[in-house]
C-alpha positions as CSV (number, residue, x, y, z in Angstrom):
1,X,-13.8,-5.6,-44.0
2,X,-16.9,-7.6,-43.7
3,X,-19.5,-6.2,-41.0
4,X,-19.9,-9.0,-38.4
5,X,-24.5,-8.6,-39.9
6,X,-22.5,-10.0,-43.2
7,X,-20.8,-12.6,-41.8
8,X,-23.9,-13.6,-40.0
9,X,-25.6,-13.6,-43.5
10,X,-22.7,-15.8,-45.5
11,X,-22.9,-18.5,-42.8
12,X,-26.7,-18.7,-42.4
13,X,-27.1,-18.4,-46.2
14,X,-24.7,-21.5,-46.0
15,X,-26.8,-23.6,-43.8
16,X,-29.6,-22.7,-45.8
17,X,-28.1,-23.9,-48.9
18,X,-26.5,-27.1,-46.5
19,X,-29.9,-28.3,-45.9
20,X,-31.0,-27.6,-49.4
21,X,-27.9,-30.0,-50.4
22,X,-28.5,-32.9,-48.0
23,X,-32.4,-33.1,-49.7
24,X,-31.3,-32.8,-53.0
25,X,-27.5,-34.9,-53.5
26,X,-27.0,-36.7,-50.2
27,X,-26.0,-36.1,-46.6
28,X,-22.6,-36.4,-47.9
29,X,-22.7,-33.7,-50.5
30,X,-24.0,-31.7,-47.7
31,X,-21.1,-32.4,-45.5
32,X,-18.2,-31.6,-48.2
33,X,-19.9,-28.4,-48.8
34,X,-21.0,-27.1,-45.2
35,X,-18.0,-28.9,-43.8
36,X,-15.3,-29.4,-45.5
37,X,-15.9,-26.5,-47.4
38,X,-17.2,-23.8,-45.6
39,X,-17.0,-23.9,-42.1
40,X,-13.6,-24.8,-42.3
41,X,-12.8,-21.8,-44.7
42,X,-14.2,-19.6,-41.8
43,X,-12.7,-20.8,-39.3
44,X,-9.1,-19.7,-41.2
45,X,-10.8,-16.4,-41.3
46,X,-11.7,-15.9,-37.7
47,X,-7.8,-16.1,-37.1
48,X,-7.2,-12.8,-38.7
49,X,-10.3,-11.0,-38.8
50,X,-12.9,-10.3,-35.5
51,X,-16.4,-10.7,-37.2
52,X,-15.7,-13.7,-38.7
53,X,-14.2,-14.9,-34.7
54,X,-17.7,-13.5,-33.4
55,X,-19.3,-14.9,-35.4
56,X,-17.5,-19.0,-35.8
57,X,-19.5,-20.2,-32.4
58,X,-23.1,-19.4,-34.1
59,X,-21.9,-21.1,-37.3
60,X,-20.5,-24.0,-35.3
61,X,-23.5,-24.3,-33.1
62,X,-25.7,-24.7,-36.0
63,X,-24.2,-26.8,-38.1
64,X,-24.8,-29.4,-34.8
65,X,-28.4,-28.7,-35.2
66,X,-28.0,-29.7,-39.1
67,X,-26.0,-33.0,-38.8
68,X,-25.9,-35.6,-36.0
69,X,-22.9,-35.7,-34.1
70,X,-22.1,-39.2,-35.2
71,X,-21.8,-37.8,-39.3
72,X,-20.2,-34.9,-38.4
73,X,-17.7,-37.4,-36.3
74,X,-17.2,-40.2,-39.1
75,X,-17.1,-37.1,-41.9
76,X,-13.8,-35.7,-40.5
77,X,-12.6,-39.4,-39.9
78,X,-13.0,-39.8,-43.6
79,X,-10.8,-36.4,-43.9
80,X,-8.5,-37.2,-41.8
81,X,-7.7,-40.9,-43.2
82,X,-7.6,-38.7,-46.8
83,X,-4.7,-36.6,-45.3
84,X,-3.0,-39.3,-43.9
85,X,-3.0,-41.2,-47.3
86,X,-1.4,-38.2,-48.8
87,X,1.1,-38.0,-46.4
């Protein structure tokens, strides 16, 4: 089982690499991958396993300091519309 010091490390590693993203492809690419990709994968961990739960405010709280609240908001709008089409 991950130590809740390596679940620290995957998701600031991830924000690192998030900001590294936005500069280099586009806020968007940078969404899909902290996002859509990431955060959301860790947040279906923290249901089964306690450091990754410990851990998912942290994560959270920084990815508001990456993104504005407004691309973060129209980013899982543009999800969410995706899903519905699908449906």
């Amino acid at each position: 089982m991950m130590t809740t010091n390596r679940a620290r490390a995957a998701w600031t590693e991830q924000c690192e690499a998030a900001r590294s993203i936005r500069l280099r492809y586009g806020l968007q690419a940078a969404l899909d991958y902290l996002v859509t990709e990431k955060l959301l994968n860790f947040a279906d961990a923290a249901v089964s396993h306690p450091d990754f739960a410990q851990e998912l405010p942290a994560f959270v709280a920084e990815v508001r300091r990456i993104f504005a609240p407004n691309e973060v908001a129209q980013h899982l709008a543009v999800i969410e519309q995706a899903q519905a089409a699908r449906a």
